[in-house]
C-alpha positions, 0 to 999 in steps of 0.5 A: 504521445498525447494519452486523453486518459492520462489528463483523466488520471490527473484530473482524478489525482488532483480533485478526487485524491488531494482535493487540491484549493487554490494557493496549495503548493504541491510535490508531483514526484516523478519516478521513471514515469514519462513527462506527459503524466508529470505534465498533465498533473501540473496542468491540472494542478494550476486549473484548480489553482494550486502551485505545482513542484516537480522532482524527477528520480529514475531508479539507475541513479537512485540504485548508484547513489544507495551503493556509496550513501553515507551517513553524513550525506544522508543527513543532508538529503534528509535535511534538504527534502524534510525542508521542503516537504515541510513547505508542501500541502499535498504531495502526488508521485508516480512510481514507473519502474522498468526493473523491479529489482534494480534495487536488489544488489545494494546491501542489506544494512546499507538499505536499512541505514537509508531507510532509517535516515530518510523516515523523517521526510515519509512520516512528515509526508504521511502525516502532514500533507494530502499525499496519493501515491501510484504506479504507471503502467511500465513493460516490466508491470505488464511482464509482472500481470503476464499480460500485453503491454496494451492490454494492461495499460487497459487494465491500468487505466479502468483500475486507477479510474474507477468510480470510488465514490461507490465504495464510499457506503460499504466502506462507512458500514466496515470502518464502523463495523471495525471501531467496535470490534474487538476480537479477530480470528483469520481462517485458511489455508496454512493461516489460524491468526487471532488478534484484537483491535479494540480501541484502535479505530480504523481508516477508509481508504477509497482513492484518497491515499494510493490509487488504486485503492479499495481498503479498510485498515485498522492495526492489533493491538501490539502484543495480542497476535497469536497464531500462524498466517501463511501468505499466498500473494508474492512480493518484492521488498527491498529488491528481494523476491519472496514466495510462500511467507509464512509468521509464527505469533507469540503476544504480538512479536513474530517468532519464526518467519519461513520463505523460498528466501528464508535468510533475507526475510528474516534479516529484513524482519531484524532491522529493528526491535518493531520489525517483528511486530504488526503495524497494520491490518486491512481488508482489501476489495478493488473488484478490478483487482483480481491476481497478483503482480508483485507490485504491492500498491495494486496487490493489497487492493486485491478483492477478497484479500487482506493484508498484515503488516510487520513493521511501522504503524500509522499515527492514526489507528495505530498501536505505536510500532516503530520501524524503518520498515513497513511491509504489507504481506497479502492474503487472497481468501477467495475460493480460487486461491484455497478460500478462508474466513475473517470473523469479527467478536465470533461472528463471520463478516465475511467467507471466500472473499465475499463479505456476509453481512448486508450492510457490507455486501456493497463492498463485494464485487457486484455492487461496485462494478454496479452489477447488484444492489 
């Protein structure tokens, strides 16, 4: 069925996010989504004149083939996608899912061995190509929001065509804010975290990266994170389901990590000598975005959140940390979820979601739903 608002969306994904020019070969990777958005972005794709590739993936499958991978084929599926991402300018996918946990009885050190393997083809794709990555908008996500299907495909689609432009002023002022921080204190409930990010610099991510968006990230500094920081955002990673994580910091590593899955978490964290270190730190503040659903793309973008990452660290405005993993744990500091504070070199940037210093308050819910000045 023809939906004006996915040609809406493409038009978003293929100028604003990748900035696609005439002769740029892109990967519009498909999972589980419906032939109508894969269509609307080869359409728009070829209206700016790039050249469009299409993968379709569905999860039933991709879950099979995880249960009896080996190391010799994934050798080759590395071999074979690293290749041609290599040939790509710009990469788009589209993640649907209608069973977030399809994944979740395919072993542990099989995830881990796939993972390890196929890292090559994400690091080329995060770091050599224009890349956007998004969700749609399935039953299972509208189960996961506890709304209608109708009604959050509304709310999908209002998210993932916001204005991004207006965050652009607010998110300058942040990311030169962060460049010349050093110090980090977190406050909140069950979280006393303190770390420093000088000299890491930092990323603004408006739409240009994941849609939806609305964050800034930095990265500490690898072994100065000390303290405790409990998580009031669920999540899936890795087809498990985790409630209530809480890390424990002693210079840089997690110590102790504690869940309503405390065994998984911890063998999820013993991947790798970096999975207990961080590898990113950002301040999230889509105004559309206002509770979780499970579904990190969309929950780290959360008004009032920020998010620490164990695991992996991106080449810019990193600290080096090396993973298979990269898993970013949410935290809503807004009064409704119990409240908190950031504080920059001593001073308080922002409180209970709402950032404090006026070059950063275009960044606070009102000015970017053009409520405020």
């Amino acid at each position: 069925m023809h939906d004006p608002r996915s040609e809406a969306l493409a038009d978003v994904l293929t100028g604003h996010s990748t900035k696609l020019k005439p002769g740029e070969k892109v990967l519009i990777d498909i999972f589980d989504a419906p032939d109508e958005i894969a269509i609307a972005l080869v359409q728009a794709a070829r209206k700016r004149g790039a050249v469009p590739f299409v993968q379709i993936h569905h999860a039933r499958v991709a879950r099979e083939l995880a249960l009896g991978a080996e190391a010799s084929q994934l050798e080759v599926s590395r071999a074979v996608e690293l290749a041609r991402m290599k040939k790509m300018d710009a990469y788009i996918a589209v993640r649907g899912s209608h069973n977030i946990t399809e994944m979740s009885d395919v072993p542990d050190d099989r995830m881990r061995i796939i993972s390890g393997a196929m890292r090559p083809v994400m690091d080329w794709r995060i770091n050599k190509t224009k890349w956007v990555v998004l969700r749609w908008p399935t039953p299972a996500m509208a189960q996961q929001a506890q709304m209608s299907t109708p009604a959050f495909e509304d709310f999908y689609f209002k998210v993932c065509t916001l204005d991004y432009g207006r965050m652009a002023p607010g998110m300058a002022a942040l990311k030169a804010l962060m460049d010349r921080t050093d110090k980090v204190h977190l406050k909140g409930p069950g979280t006393d975290l303190r770390f420093s990010i000088k000299g890491i610099g930092s990323v603004t991510c408006g739409g240009d990266r994941n849609i939806p968006d609305g964050e800034v990230f930095s990265c500490p500094v690898k072994k100065s994170v000390e303290g405790h920081v409990t998580f009031n955002v669920p999540s899936i990673y890795q087809g498990h389901a985790f409630d209530n994580v809480r890390l424990d910091f002693s210079e840089g590593r997690i110590i102790e990590a504690t869940a309503n899955n405390t065994a998984a978490l911890n063998r999820i964290l013993d991947s790798d000598a970096g999975a207990r270190y961080i590898g990113e730190f950002s301040l999230g503040f889509n105004p559309h975005i206002q509770h979780p659903m499970r579904d990190i793309l969309f929950d780290e973008k959360i008004a009032g959140s920020f998010h620490f990452t164990p695991g992996q660290a991106y080449k810019t405005a990193g600290n080096g940390n090396t993973s298979r993993i990269h898993w970013d744990m949410v935290c809503i500091q807004r009064p409704d979820y119990g409240g908190g504070e950031v504080w920059f070199d001593g001073k308080l940037i922002r409180k209970d979601g709402l950032f404090t210093l006026p070059a950063l308050k275009k960044l606070n819910p009102e000015h970017l739903l053009g409520k405020g000045r």
